[in-house]
C-alpha beads as a LAMMPS data file, in Angstrom:
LAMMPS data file: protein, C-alpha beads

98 atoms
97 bonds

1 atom types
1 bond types

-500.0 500.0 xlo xhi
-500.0 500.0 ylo yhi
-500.0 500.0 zlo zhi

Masses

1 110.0

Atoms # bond

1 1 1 -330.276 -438.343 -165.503
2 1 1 -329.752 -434.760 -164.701
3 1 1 -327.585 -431.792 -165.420
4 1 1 -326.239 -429.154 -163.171
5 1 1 -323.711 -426.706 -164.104
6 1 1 -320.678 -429.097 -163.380
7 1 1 -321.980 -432.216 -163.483
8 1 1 -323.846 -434.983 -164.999
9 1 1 -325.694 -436.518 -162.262
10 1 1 -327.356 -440.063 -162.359
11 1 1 -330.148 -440.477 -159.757
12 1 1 -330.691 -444.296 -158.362
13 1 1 -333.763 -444.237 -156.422
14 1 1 -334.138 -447.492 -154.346
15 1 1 -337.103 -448.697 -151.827
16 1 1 -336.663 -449.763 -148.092
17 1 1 -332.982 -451.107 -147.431
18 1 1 -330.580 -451.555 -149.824
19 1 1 -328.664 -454.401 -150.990
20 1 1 -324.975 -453.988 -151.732
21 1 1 -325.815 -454.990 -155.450
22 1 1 -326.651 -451.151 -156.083
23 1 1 -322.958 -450.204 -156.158
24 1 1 -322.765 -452.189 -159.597
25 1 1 -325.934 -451.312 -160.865
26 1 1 -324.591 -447.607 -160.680
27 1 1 -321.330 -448.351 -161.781
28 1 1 -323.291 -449.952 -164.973
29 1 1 -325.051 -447.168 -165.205
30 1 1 -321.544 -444.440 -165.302
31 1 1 -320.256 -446.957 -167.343
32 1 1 -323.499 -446.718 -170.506
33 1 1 -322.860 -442.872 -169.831
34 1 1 -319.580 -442.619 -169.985
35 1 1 -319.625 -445.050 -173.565
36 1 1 -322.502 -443.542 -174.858
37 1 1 -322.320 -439.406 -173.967
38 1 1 -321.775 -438.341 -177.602
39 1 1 -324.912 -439.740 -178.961
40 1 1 -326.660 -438.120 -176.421
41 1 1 -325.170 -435.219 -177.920
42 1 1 -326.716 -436.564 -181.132
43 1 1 -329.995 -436.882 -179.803
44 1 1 -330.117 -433.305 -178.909
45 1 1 -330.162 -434.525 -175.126
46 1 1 -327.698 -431.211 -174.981
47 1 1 -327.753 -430.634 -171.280
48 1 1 -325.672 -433.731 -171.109
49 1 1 -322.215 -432.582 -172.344
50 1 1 -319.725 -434.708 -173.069
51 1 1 -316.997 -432.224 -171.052
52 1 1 -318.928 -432.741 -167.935
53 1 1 -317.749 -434.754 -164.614
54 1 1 -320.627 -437.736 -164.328
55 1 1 -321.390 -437.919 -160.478
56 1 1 -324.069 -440.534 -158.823
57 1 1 -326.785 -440.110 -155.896
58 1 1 -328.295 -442.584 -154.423
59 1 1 -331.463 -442.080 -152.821
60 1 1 -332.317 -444.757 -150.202
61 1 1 -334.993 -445.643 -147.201
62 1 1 -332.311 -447.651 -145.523
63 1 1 -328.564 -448.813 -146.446
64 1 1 -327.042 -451.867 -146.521
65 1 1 -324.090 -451.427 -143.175
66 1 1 -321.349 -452.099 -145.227
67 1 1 -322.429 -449.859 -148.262
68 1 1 -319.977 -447.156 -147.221
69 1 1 -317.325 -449.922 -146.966
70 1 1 -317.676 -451.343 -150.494
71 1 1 -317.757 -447.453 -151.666
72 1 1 -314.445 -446.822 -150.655
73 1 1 -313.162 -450.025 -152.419
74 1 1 -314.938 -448.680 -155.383
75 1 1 -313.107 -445.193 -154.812
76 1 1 -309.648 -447.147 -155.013
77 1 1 -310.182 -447.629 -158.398
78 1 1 -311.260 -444.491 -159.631
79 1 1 -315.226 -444.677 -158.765
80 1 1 -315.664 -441.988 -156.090
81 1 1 -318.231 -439.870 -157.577
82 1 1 -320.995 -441.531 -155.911
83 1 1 -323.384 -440.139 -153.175
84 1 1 -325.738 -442.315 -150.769
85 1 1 -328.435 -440.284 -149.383
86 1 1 -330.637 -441.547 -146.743
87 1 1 -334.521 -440.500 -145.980
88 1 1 -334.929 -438.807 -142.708
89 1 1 -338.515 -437.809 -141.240
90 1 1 -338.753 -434.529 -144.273
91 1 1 -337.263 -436.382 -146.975
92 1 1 -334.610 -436.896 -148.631
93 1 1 -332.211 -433.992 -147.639
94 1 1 -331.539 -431.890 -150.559
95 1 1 -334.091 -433.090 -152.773
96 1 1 -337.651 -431.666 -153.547
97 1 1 -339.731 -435.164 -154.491
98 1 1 -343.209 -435.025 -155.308

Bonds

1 1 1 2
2 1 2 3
3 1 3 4
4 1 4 5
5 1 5 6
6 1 6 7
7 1 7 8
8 1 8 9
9 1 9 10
10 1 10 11
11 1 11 12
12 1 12 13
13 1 13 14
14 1 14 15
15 1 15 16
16 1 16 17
17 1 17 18
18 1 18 19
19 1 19 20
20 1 20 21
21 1 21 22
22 1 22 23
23 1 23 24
24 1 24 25
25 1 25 26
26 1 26 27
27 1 27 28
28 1 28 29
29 1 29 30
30 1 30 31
31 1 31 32
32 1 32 33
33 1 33 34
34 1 34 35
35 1 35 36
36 1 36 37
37 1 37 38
38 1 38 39
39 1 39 40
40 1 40 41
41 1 41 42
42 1 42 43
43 1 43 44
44 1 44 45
45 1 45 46
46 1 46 47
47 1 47 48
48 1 48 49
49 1 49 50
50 1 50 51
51 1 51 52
52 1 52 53
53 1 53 54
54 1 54 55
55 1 55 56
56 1 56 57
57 1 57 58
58 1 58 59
59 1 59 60
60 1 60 61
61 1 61 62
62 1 62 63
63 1 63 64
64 1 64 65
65 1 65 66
66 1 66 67
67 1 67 68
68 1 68 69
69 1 69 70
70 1 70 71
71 1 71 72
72 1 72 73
73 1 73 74
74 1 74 75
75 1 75 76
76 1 76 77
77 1 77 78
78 1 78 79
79 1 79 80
80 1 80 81
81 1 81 82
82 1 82 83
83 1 83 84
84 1 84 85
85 1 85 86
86 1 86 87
87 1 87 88
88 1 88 89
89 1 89 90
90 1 90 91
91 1 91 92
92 1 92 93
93 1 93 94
94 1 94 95
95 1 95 96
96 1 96 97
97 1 97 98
């Protein structure tokens, strides 16, 4: 987990294609965060505020075809802070990994 100015951000980073299971494991994830962000508080884990938006990235080789499909039905119900970011031939675009 991570912490920007605005956000909260829970990475997911997945090998080769994805499977369409990794839109619940996230959700599980925002879900622990969401229940537990005051005793991260209490753990002195203080760049994760309890005032901040939570959003999700998804780093991926390959995505499952309907990924983007299931995301939207996610985003119906209130789940649209989630980000699927494929590798292209530098990397991951917008991420420095070492």
């Amino acid at each position: 987990m991570f912490a920007d100015e605005k956000n909260n951000i829970i990475i997911e980073v997945k090998v080769g294609l994805i499977d369409l299971e990794v839109a619940s494991q996230i959700l599980n994830y925002y879900i622990f965060t969401i229940c537990h962000r005051n005793c991260f508080e209490i753990q002195d884990w203080e760049h994760i505020k309890g005032d901040k938006e939570i959003s999700c990235i998804i780093l991926c080789k390959r995505k499952h075809p309907m990924l983007d499909e299931l995301l939207k039905m996610y985003g119906q119900f209130g789940f649209n802070k989630i980000k699927v970011i494929e590798k292209t031939s530098q990397g991951y675009p917008g991420f420095i990994i070492y």
